[in-house]
Residue, then its C-alpha position, 0 to 999 in steps of 0.5 A: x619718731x621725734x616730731x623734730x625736723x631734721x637735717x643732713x648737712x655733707x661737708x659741714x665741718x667748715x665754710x658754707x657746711x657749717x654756716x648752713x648747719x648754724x643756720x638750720x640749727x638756729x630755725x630749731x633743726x636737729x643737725x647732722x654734720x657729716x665729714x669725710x676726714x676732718x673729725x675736729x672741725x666737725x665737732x667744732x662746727x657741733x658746738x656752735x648748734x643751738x639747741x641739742x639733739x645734733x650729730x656727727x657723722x663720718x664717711x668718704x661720700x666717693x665710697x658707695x657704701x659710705x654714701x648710704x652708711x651716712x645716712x642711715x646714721x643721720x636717721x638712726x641719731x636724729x629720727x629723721x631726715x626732711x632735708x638733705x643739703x649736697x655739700x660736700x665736694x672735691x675742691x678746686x686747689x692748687x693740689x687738685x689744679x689739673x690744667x690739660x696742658x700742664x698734668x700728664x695723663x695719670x694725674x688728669x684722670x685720677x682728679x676726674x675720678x676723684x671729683x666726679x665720685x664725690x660731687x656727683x656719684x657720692x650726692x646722687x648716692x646720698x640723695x637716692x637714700x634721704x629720698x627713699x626714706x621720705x617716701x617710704x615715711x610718706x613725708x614731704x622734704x627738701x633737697x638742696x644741692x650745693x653747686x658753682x657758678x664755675x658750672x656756667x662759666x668754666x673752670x680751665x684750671x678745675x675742669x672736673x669741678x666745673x663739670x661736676x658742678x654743672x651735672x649736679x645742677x642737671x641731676x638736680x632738675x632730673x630729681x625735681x621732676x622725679x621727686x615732686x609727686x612724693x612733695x619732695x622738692x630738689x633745688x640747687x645753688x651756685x655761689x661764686x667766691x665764698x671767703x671760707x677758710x681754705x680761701x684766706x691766703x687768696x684773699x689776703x694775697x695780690x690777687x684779693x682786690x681783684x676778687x672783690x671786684x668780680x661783684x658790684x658790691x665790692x665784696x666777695x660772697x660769705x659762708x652766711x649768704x650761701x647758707x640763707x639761701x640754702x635754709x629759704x630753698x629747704x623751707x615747704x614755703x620755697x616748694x614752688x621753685x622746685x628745680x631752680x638753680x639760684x645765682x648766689x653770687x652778687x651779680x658777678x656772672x650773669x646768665 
């Protein structure tokens, strides 16, 4: 086994995926960037690694099967796996927009299915693997969930994210309590707006001024802001805040 440490990001093809991936890689990580469907992003994402030894790996994390097959991939190219960050998600889109008065009924429970699969059935699956095989190596690690701010102050238009953002944080706080005795620690974060790519016309558009203003700062958040969160939380000198939820979202929804 190489004495490298290694890590497994989900939906590390682009945005906070792959500013966490740079990140990791940068701290000497060997990476695995896991996608579901977008294969070119992915190896784009692998080209700005530094270092070598890094991975890709593919599969639909809302497919039980896949979940688990994603990991053992992540183990079997990189050795090991001391951190897994929880990524990958269903997004809120216009596609995705399910607002109860306006879809009808088959459309509003296939984006709950679909949601709930991935953000939470498809990280709690990703997360049961990653964990057995730290405990069963004996070796302390990290898991970081990637979850919303929407969480805590509602999604209307997005109910399902905004539900599975918030059972990810509890799962989370569920695998902290469970998971300290085998020194693995389990954190979450909750970004507010993220200017990734899939949010470029939003920003540019009338209603980006207004984005911007959501923050003191002036700005809207950055793929790199979310990604050092996630790097510090994975770090055995942040074992201690096990269970936290950290606001990345410069101070635009208070709790």
């Amino acid at each position: 086994m190489t004495g490298q440490r290694g890590v497994l990001v989900t939906g590390g093809s682009r945005g906070i995926g792959r500013a966490t991936a740079v990140a990791f890689a940068a701290r000497g990580y060997r990476v695995a960037v896991h996608y579901a469907t977008r294969r070119d992003d992915a190896e784009t994402t692998l080209r700005e690694l530094a270092g070598s030894g890094h991975t890709c790996v593919a599969g639909d994390l809302g497919d039980p099967a896949a979940a688990r097959q994603v990991v053992d991939e992540a183990i079997a190219t990189l050795g090991r796996v001391d951190v897994l960050v929880n990524n990958a998600a269903q997004a809120p889109t216009e596609q995705t927009r399910h607002a109860v008065a306006e879809v009808g009924y088959d459309q509003w429970v296939a984006v709950w299915r679909r949601t709930v699969d991935v953000n939470l059935l498809g990280a709690a699956n990703v997360t049961w693997a990653v964990a057995r095989h730290l405990i069963e190596d004996g070796r302390p690690g990290s898991v970081v969930n990637v979850g919303s701010r929407g969480a805590f102050r509602g999604e209307p238009e997005h109910p399902a994210y905004g539900a599975s953002k918030a059972a990810l944080h509890a799962f989370g706080q569920s695998m902290a309590i469970a998971l300290a005795p085998h020194r693995i620690s389990v954190t979450s974060v909750a970004p507010g707006f993220v200017a990734t790519e899939r949010q470029e016309a939003k920003l540019a558009g009338p209603g980006g001024e207004a984005l911007r203003d959501q923050s003191p700062f002036g700005r809207v958040g950055t793929a790199e802001d979310v990604a050092a969160a996630i790097v510090h939380l994975a770090s055995p000198e942040a074992a201690w805040s096990s269970g936290a939820i950290l606001d990345v979202n410069g101070a635009s929804h208070l709790r």
